[in-house]
N, C-alpha and C positions, 0 to 999 in steps of 0.2 A: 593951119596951126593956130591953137590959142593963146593969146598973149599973155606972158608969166601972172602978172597981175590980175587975168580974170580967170585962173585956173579954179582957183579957189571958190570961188563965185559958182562955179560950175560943175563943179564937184561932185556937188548935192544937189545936181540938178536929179539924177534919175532915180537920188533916194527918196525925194519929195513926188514921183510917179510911183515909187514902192509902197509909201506910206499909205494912201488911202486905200489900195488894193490892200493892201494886211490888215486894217483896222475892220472892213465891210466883211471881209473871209471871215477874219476871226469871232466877229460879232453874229454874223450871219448863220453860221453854217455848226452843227453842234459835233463838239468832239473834231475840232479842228486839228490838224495835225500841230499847232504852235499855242501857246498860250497868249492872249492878248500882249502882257507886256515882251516875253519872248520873240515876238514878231517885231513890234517896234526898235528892241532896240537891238536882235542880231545885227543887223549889217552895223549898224557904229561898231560894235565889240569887233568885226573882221575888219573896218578899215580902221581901228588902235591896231590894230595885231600886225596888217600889212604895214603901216607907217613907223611902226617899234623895228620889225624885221627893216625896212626900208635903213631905217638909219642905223642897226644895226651893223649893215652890208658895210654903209657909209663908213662909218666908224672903225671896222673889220681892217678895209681897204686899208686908212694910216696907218694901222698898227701893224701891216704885213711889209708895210715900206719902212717901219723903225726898229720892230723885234724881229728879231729870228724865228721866233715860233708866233706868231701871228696867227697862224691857222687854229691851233689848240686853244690860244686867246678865246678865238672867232666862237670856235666850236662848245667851249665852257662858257660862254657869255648866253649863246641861244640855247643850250641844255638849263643854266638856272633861268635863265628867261620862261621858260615853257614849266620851269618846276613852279616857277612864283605863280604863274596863270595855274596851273593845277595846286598850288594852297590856294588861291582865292575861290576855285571853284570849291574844295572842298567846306571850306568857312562857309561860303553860298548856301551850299546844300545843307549842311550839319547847323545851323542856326534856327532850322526847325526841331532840333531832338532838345526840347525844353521839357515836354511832355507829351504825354499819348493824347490827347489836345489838339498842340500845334501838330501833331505828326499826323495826322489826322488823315491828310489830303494825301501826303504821301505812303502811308500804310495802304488807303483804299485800290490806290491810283497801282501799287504793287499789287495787291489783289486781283485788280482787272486783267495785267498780265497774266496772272499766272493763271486764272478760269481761263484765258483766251487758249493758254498754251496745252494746258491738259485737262479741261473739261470738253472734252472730243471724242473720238474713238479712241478702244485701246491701241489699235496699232499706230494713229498718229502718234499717241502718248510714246509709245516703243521708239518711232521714230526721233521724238526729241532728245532721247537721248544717246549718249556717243558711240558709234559702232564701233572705234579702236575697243574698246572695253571689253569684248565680247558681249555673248547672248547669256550669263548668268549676270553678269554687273548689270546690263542693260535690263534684267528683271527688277533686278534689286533698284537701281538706281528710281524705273518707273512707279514703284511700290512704296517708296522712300517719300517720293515725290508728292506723287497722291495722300497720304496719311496725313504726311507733314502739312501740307494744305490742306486737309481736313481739319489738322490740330487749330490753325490759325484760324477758321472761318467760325469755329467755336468759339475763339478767345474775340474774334471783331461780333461776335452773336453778342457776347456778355457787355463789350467796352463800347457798342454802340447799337443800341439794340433795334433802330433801324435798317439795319443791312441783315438782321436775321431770318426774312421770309427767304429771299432770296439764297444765302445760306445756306442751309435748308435742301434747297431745290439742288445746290452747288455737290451738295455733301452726298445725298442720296444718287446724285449721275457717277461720282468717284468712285462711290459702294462699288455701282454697276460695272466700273471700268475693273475696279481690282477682282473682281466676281467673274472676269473674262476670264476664257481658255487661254488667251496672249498671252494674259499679265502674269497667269501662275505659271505658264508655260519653264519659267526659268526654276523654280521648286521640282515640280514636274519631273524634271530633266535629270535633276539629282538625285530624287530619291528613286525613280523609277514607276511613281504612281501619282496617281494624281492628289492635291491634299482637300479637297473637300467631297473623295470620292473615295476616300477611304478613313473618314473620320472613326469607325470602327478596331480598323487598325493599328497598332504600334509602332509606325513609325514617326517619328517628330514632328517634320514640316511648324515646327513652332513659331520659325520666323512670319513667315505670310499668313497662318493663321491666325498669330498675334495682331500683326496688324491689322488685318480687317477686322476683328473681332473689336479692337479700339477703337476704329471707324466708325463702327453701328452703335460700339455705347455711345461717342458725341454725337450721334445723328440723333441718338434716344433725348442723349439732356437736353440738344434745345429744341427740338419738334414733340417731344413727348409723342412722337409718333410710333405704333409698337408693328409698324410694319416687316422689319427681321428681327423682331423677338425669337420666332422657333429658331432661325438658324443661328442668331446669337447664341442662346443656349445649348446646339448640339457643337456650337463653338468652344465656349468655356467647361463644358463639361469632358468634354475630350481632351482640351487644352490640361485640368485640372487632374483627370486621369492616370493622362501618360508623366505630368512631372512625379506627382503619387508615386507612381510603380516605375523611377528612375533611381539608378544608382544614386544619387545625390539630392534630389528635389531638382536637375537641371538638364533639360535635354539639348541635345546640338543641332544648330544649323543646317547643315549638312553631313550625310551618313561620313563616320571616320575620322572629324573633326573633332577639334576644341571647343571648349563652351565659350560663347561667344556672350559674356553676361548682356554688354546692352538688349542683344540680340533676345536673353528670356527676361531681362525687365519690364520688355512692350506686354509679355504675356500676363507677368504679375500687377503691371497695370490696369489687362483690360479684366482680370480677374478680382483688383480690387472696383475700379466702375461696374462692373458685373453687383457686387454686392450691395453696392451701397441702394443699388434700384431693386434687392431681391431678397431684402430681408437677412442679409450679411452672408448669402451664399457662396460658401468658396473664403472668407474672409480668414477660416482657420489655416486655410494653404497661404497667403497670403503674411502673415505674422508668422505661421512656422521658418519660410524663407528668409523672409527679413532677420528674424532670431538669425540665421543658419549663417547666414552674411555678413552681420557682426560678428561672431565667433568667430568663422570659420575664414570667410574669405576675404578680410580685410590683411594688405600687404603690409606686413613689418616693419620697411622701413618706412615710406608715405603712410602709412597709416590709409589710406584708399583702399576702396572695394577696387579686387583685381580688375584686370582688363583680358584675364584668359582664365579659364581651370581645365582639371581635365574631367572625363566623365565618370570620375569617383570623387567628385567634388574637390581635391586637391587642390593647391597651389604649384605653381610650377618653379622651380627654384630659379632660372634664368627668364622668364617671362618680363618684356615690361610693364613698366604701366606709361599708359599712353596719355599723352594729352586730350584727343580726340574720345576715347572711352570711356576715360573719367569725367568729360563734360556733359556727355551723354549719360551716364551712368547716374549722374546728379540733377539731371534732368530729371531724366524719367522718376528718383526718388520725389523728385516735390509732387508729384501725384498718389506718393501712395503714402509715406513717413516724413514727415515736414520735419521733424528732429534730425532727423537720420542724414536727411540731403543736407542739412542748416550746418554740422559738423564736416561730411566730407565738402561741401562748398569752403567752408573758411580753409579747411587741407589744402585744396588746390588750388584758391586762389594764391596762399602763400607758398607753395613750394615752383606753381605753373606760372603764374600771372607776370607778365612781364611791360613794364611802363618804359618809355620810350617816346621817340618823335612818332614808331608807329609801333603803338601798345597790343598787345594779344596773349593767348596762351600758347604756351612752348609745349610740344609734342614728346619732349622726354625732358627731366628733372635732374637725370645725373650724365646728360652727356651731351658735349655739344655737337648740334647738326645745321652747320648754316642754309645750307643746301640740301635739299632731299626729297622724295618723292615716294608717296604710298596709297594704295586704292582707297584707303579711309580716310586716312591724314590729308590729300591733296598734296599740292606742291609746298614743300614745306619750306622759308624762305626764310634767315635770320632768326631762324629757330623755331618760327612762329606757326603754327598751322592753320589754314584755314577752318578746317571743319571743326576742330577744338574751339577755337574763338567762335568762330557762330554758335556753336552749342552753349558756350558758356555765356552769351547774352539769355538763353533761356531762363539759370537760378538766379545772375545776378539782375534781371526784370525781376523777380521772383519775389526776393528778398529785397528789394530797392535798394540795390547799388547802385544810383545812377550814373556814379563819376564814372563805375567802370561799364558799365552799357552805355555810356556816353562815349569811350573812348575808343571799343568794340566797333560802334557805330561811325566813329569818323575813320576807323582803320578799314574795314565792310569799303567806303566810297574813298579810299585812297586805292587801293586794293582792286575795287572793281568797277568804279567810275556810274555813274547813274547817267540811264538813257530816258529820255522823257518825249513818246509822241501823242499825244493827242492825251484822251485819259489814260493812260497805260505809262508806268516807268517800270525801271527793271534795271540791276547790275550789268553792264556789259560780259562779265564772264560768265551771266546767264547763258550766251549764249552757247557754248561751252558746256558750263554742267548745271543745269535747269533745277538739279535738283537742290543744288546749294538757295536759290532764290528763295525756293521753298520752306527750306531750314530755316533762315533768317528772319522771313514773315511769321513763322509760329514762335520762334525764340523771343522775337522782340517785341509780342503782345502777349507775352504769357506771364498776366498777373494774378498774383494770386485776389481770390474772389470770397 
């Protein structure tokens, strides 16, 4: 046994054996699993943690021999104990979002994950995401993913134009994965045919053609590479076609459904990128809709472009409007009518936006849902929905909100806690829905240029 008085002494006898091993690794060895100061000072931060709990217990003990309820004392003391440790992590982390800048390290350092995670095969890519879903989410979700990480390696192409060869190389392997039998396998399935093998054809497949079709114009703007120039164009040409010869200017998703606007925004997206490299081909379908959308399919009471219609271009008299749709929906506007999104952005901020100890957008405006649960929305929690608040860091980067991308961004690491090994971080409920990661990387570098 050691005597009380040279406990202390001795203590830090084996953290002074840890120390030079962390500092030679860290120094040593590239892409070390810990960051230099990381390594130094984890074990102090676990032995505060066990000597807090230590005397916690201590303290616990008196109060269970004076109060009655002693235990719930016990138990509410180490519940804010571990909340106060998680505000200080999140101050920690969020004292970088000053600017795109200091965020620097941490936008790349997300980047690296997420090439790791789905710059691979497509069926790994299929793999990451969640089998409860089924095998149509699991398309969408894998397709979702990829784009959305295309979007962002164009926005880190422009805000750091260093990391653009590489880029590049990043953006054209994603082409190749969404250009898989896997990946369209889930479109496929639905409409009964394949969608780049029946571009001839009338049926929609708008979704997955849109996206890739968006894919290749940012592979164009920053490689000026004209290597899927033909397939671009027998993209947008069919793309611009079939809205043409639709009831409404709007084709569906899926055969028998609603129009799913986000869903033909990506197309009137890659159909305005399309013009601006082609001499404004396509540009008239492009302002005819937008006109059509103003008139036609802005909701009454929000004054917001719907979040459903039907396939006569209608509004649907019980349909909501979502949090999620309209973030989205104002998204994809700052690519094509900077007025248009600059109006529905201040709409939603004011009717959706909601400030708090954890700030985000609420997923419905006229009704409350504290608890709730939707393939789009996410888990919706105090109102608030994830997928809505990540989309809406998109317009407000956009337009420089920062208070409210700033507070997006501390709700994002309350919400899903940041993992960091080596160069690579990432949200813990990446692990989970991978494609949320991805959302969040293009939102929260998408300034305008």
């Amino acid at each position: 046994m050691i005597d009380e008085s040279k406990r202390a002494r001795w203590i830090f006898a084996p953290y002074l054996l840890y120390l030079p091993i962390a500092i030679i690794l860290s120094l040593s060895i590239n892409n070390w699993v810990t960051s230099l100061w990381l390594g130094v000072f984890l074990p102090i931060y676990g032995l505060i943690c066990f000597l807090c709990v230590k005397q916690l217990r201590k303290y616990s003990k008196r109060l269970r021999k004076r109060i009655r309820y002693g235990k719930v004392i016990t138990y509410t003391i180490v519940i804010v104990f571990f909340l106060a440790l998680k505000t200080l992590s999140v101050l920690w982390v969020c004292q970088e979002h000053k600017s795109l800048d200091s965020e620097k390290i941490d936008i790349i350092e997300r980047k690296n994950y997420l090439v790791d995670k789905l710059v691979t095969s497509p069926r790994n890519v299929l793999n990451e995401m969640p089998s409860a879903i089924g095998v149509q989410f699991q398309g969408e979700w894998a397709l979702y993913s990829c784009s959305m990480l295309s979007a962002a390696l164009v926005n880190l192409s422009n805000l750091y134009p260093e990391t653009k060869e590489e880029n590049i190389s990043y953006i054209d392997s994603l082409i190749n994965i969404v250009l898989s039998p896997e990946i369209r396998y889930y479109d496929t399935m639905r409409w009964g045919e394949d969608p780049l093998e029946s571009l001839d054809e009338d049926n929609s497949h708008i979704s997955y053609l849109s996206h890739l079709a968006w894919m290749i114009c940012g592979y164009r703007e920053i490689s000026g590479n004209h290597k899927y120039d033909e397939l671009l164009t027998d993209l947008c040409e069919t793309m611009n076609r079939r809205i043409l010869s639709s009831k409404s200017m709007n084709l569906p998703t899926y055969p028998g459904e609603s129009i799913y606007v986000p869903d033909m925004l990506v197309a009137i997206v890659a159909l305005n990128q399309y013009a601006d490299t082609h001499r404004g081909k396509y540009r008239s379908t492009v302002k005819k809709w937008v006109a059509k959308a103003q008139k036609d399919w802005l909701d009454k009471e929000t004054g917001l472009l719907a979040s459903f219609i039907d396939e006569n271009g209608f509004l649907y008299d019980d349909a909501p409007i979502k949090g999620s749709y309209s973030a989205l929906n104002c998204y994809y506007l700052t690519l094509i009518d900077e007025a248009f999104s600059k109006t529905q952005y201040q709409q939603l901020k004011a009717l959706f936006w909601k400030d708090g100890i954890i700030s985000g957008l609420k997923e419905y405006w006229d009704k409350t849902c504290y608890v709730g649960l939707d393939i789009d929305a996410g888990p919706i929690v105090f109102e608030l929905g994830p997928s809505g608040t990540a989309f809406f860091a998109g317009s407000s980067t956009y337009f420089g909100d920062y208070n409210v991308r700033k507070e997006i961004l501390a709700t994002a690491e309350m919400a899903g806690h940041t993992i960091k090994i080596g160069n690579k971080r990432h949200y813990l409920l990446a692990n989970v829905a991978l494609v949320g990661e991805s959302i969040m990387l293009a939102m929260r570098t998408h300034i305008k240029h």
